[in-house]
PyMOL Python script that loads the backbone (N, CA, C, O; Angstrom):
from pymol import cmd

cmd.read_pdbstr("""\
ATOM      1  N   UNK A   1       0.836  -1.185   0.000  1.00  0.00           N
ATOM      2  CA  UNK A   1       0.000   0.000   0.000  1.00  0.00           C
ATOM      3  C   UNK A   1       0.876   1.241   0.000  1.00  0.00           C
ATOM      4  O   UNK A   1       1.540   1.612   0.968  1.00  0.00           O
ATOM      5  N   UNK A   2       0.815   1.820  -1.126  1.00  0.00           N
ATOM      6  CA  UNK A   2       1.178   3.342  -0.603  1.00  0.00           C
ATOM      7  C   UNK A   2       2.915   3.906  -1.192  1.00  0.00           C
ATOM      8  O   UNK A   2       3.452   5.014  -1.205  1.00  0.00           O
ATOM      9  N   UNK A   3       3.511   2.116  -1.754  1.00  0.00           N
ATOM     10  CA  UNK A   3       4.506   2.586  -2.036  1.00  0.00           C
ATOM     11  C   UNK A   3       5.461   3.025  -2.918  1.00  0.00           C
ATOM     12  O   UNK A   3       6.667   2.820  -3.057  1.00  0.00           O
ATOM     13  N   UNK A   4       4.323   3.917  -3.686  1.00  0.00           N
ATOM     14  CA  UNK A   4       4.979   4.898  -4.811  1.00  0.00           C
ATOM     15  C   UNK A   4       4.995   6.086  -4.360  1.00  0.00           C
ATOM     16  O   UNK A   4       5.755   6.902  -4.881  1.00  0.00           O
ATOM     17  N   UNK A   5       4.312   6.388  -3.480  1.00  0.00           N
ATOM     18  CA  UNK A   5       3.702   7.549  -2.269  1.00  0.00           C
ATOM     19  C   UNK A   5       5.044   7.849  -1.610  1.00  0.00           C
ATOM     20  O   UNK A   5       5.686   6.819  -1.403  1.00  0.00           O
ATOM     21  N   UNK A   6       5.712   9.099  -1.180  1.00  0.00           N
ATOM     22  CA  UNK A   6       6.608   9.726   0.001  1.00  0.00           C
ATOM     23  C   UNK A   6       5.690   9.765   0.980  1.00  0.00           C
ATOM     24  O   UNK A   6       6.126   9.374   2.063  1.00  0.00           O
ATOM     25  N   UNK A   7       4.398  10.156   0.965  1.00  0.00           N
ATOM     26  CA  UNK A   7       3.769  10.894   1.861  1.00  0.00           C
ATOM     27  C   UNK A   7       2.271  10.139   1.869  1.00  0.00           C
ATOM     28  O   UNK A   7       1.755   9.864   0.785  1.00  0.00           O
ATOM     29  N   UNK A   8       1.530   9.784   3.235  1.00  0.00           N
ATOM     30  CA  UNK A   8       0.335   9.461   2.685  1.00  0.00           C
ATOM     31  C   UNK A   8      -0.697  10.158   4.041  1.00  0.00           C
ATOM     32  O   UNK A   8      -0.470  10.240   5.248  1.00  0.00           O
ATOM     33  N   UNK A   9      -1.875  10.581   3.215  1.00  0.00           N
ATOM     34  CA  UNK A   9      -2.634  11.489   4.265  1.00  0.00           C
ATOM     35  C   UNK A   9      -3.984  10.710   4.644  1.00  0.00           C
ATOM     36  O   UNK A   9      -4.802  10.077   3.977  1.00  0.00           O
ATOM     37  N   UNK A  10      -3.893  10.954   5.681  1.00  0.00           N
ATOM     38  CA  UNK A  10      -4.943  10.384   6.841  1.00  0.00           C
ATOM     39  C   UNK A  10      -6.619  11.253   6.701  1.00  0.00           C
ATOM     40  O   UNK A  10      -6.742  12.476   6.767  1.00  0.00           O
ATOM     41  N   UNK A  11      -7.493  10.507   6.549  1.00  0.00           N
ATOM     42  CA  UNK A  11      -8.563  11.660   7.033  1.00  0.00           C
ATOM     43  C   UNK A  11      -9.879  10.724   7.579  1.00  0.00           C
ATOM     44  O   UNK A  11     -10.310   9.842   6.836  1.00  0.00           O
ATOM     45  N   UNK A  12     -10.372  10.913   8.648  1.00  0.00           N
ATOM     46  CA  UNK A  12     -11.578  10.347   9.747  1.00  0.00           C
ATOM     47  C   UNK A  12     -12.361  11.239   9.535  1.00  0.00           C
ATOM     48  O   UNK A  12     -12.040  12.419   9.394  1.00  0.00           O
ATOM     49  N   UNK A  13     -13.639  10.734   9.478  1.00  0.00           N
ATOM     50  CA  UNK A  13     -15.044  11.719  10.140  1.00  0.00           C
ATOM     51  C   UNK A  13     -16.019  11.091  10.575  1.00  0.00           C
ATOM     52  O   UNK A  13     -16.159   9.962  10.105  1.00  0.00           O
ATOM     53  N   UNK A  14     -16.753  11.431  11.321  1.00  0.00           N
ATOM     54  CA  UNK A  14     -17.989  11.131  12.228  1.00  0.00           C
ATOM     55  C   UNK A  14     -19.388  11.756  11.429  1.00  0.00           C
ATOM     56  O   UNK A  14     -19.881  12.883  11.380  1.00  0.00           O
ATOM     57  N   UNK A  15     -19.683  10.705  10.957  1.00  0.00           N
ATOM     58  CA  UNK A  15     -21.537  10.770  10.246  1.00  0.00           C
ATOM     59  C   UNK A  15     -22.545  11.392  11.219  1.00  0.00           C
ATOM     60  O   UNK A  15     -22.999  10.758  12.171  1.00  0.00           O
ATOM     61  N   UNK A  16     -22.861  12.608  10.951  1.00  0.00           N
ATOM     62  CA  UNK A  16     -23.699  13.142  12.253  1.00  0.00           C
ATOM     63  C   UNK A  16     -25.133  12.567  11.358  1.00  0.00           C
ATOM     64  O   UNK A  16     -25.396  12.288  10.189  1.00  0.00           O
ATOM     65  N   UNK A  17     -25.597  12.578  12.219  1.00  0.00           N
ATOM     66  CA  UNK A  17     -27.010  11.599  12.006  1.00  0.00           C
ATOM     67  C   UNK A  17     -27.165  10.170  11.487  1.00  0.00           C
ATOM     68  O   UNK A  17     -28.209   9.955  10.872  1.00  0.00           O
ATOM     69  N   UNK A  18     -26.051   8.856  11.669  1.00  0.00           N
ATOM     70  CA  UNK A  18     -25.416   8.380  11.212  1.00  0.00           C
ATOM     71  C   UNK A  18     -25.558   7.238  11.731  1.00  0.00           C
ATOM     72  O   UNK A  18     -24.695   6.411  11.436  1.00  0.00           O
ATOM     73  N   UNK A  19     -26.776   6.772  12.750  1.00  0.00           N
ATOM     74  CA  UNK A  19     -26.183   5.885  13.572  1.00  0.00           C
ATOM     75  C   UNK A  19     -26.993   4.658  12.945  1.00  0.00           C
ATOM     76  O   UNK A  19     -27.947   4.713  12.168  1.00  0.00           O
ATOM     77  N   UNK A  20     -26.314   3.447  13.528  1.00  0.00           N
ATOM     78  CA  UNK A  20     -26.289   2.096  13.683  1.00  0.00           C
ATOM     79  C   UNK A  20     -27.392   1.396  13.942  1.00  0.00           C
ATOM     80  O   UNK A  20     -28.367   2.113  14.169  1.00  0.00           O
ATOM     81  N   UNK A  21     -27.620   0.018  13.997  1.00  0.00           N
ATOM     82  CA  UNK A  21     -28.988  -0.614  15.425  1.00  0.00           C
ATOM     83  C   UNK A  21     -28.533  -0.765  16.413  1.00  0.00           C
ATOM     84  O   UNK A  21     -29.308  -0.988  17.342  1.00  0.00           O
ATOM     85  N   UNK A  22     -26.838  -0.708  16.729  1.00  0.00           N
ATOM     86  CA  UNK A  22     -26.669  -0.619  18.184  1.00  0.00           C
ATOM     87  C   UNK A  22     -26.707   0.827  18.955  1.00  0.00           C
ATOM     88  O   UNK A  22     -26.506   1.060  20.147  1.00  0.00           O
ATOM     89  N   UNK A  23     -27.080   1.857  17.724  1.00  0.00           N
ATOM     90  CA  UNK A  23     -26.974   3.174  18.346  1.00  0.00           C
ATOM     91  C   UNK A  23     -25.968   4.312  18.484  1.00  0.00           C
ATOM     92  O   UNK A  23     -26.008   5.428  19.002  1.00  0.00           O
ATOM     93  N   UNK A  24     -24.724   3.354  17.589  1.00  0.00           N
ATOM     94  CA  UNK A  24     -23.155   3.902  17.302  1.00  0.00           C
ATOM     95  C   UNK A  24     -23.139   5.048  16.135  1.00  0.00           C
ATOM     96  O   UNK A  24     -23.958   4.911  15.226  1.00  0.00           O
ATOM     97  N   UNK A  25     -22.431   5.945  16.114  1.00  0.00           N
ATOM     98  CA  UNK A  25     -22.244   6.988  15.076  1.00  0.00           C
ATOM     99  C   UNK A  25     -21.419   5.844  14.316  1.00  0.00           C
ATOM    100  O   UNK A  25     -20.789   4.935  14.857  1.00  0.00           O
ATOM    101  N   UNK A  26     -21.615   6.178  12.422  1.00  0.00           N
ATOM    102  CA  UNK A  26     -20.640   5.912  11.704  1.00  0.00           C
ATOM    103  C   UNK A  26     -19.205   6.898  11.707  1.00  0.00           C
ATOM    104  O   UNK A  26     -19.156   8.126  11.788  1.00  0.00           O
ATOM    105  N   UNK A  27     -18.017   5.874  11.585  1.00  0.00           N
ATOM    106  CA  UNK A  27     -17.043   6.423  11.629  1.00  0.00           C
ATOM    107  C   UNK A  27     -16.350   6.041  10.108  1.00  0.00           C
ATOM    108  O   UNK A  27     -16.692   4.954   9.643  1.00  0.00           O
ATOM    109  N   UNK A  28     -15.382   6.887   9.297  1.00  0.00           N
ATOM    110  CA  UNK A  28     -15.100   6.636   8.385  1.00  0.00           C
ATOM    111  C   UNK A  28     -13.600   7.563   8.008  1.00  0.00           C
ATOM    112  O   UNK A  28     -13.379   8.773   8.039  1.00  0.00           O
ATOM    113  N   UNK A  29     -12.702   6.345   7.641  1.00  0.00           N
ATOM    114  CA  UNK A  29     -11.452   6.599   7.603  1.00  0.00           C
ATOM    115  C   UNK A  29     -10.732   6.284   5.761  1.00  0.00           C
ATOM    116  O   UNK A  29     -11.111   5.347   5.058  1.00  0.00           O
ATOM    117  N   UNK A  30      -9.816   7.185   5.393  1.00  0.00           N
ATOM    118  CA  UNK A  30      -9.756   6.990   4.140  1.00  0.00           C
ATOM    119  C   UNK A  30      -8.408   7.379   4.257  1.00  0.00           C
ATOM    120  O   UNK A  30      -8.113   8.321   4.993  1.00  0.00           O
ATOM    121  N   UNK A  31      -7.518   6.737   3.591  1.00  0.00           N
ATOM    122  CA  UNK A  31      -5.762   7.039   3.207  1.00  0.00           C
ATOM    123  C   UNK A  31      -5.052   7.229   2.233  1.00  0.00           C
ATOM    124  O   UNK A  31      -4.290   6.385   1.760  1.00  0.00           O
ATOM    125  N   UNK A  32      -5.256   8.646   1.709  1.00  0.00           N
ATOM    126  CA  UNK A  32      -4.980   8.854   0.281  1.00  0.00           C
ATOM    127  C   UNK A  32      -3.454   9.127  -0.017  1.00  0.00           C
ATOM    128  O   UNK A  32      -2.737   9.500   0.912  1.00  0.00           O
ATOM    129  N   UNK A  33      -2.811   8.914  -1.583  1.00  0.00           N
ATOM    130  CA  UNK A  33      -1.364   9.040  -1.737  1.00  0.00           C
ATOM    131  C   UNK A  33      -1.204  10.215  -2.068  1.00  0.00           C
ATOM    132  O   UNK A  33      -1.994  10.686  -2.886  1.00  0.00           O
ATOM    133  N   UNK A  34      -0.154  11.023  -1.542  1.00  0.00           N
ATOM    134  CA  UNK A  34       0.237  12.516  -1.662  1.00  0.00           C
ATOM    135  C   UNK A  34       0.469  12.445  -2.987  1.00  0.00           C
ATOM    136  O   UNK A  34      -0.308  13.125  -3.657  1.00  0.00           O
ATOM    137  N   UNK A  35       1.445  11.725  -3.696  1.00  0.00           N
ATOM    138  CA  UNK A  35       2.004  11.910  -5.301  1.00  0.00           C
ATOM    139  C   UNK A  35       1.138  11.201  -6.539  1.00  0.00           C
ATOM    140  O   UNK A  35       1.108  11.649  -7.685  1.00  0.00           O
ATOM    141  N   UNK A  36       0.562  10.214  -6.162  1.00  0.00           N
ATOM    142  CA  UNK A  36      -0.566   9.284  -7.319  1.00  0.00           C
ATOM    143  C   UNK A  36      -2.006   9.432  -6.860  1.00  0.00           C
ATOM    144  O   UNK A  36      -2.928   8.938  -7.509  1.00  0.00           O
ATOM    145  N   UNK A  37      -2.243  10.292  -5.444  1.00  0.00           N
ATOM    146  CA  UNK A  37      -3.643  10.686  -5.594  1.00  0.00           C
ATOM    147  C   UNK A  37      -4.422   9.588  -5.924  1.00  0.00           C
ATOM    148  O   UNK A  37      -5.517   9.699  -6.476  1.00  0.00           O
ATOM    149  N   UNK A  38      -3.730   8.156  -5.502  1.00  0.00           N
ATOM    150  CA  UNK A  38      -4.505   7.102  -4.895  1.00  0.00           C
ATOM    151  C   UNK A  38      -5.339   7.340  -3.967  1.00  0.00           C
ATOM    152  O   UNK A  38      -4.851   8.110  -3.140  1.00  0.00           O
ATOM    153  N   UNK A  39      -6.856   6.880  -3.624  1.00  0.00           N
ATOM    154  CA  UNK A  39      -7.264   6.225  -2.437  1.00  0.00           C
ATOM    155  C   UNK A  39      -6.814   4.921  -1.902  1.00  0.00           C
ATOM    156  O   UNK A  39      -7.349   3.867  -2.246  1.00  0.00           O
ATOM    157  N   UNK A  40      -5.691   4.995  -0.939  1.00  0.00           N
ATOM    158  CA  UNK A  40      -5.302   3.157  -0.955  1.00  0.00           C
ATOM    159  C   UNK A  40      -6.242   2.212  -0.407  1.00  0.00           C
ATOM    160  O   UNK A  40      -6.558   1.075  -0.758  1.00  0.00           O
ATOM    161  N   UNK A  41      -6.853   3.441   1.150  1.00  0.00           N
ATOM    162  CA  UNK A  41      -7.830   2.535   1.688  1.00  0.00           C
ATOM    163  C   UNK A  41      -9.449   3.439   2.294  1.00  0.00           C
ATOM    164  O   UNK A  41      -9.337   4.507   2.897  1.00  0.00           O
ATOM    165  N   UNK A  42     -10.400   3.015   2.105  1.00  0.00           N
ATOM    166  CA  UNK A  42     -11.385   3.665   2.845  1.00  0.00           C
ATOM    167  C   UNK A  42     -12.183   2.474   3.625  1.00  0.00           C
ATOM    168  O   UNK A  42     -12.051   1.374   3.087  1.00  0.00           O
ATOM    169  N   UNK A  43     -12.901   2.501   4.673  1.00  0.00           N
ATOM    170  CA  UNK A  43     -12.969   1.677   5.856  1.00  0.00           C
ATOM    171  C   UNK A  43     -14.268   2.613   6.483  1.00  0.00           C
ATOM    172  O   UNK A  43     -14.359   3.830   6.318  1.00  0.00           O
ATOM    173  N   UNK A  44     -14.945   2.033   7.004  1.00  0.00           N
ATOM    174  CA  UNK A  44     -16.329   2.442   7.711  1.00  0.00           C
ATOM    175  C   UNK A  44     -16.426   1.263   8.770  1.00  0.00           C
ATOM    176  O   UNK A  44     -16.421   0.033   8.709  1.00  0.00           O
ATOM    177  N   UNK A  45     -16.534   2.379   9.936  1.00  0.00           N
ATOM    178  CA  UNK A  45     -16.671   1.773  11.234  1.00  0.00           C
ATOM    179  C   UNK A  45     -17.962   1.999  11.707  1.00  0.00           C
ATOM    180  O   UNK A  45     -18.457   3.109  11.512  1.00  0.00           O
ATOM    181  N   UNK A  46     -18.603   1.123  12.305  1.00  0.00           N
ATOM    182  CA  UNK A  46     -19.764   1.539  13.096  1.00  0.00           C
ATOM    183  C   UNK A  46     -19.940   1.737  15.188  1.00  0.00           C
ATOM    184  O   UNK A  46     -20.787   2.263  15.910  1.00  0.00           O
ATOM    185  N   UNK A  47     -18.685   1.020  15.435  1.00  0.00           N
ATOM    186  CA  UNK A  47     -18.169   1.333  16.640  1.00  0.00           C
ATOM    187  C   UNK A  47     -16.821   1.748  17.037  1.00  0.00           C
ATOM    188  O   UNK A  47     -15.826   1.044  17.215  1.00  0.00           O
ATOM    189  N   UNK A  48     -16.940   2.781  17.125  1.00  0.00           N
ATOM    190  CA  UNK A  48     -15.115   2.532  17.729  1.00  0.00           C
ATOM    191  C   UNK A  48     -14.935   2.500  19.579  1.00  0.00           C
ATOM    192  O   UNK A  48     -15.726   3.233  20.172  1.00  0.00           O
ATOM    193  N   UNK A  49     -14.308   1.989  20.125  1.00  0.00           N
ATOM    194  CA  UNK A  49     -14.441   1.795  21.456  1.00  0.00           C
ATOM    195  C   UNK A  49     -13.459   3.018  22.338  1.00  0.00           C
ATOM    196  O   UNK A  49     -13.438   3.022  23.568  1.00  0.00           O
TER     197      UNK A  49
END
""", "prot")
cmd.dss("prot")
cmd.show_as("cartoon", "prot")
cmd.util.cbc("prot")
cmd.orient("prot")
């Protein structure tokens, strides 16, 4: 992952109005490449502890 990339940027956010059946906000994380402007990874959480 990532390794044509020098640099790779992080970004999280919290789904306001977003929630779950257990009642959890969605959480959602994505890791894009500074130089190829890849998305390497995006990931959706529904709990984080």
């Amino acid at each position: 992952m990532g390794k044509d990339d020098r640099a790779l940027a992080m970004d999280d956010k919290v789904m306001k109005n977003a929630i779950d059946a257990q009642g959890y906000q969605t959480h959602i994380l994505s890791v894009i490449g500074q130089e190829s402007n890849t998305c390497h990874t995006q990931k959706t959480s529904g709990h984080c502890p």
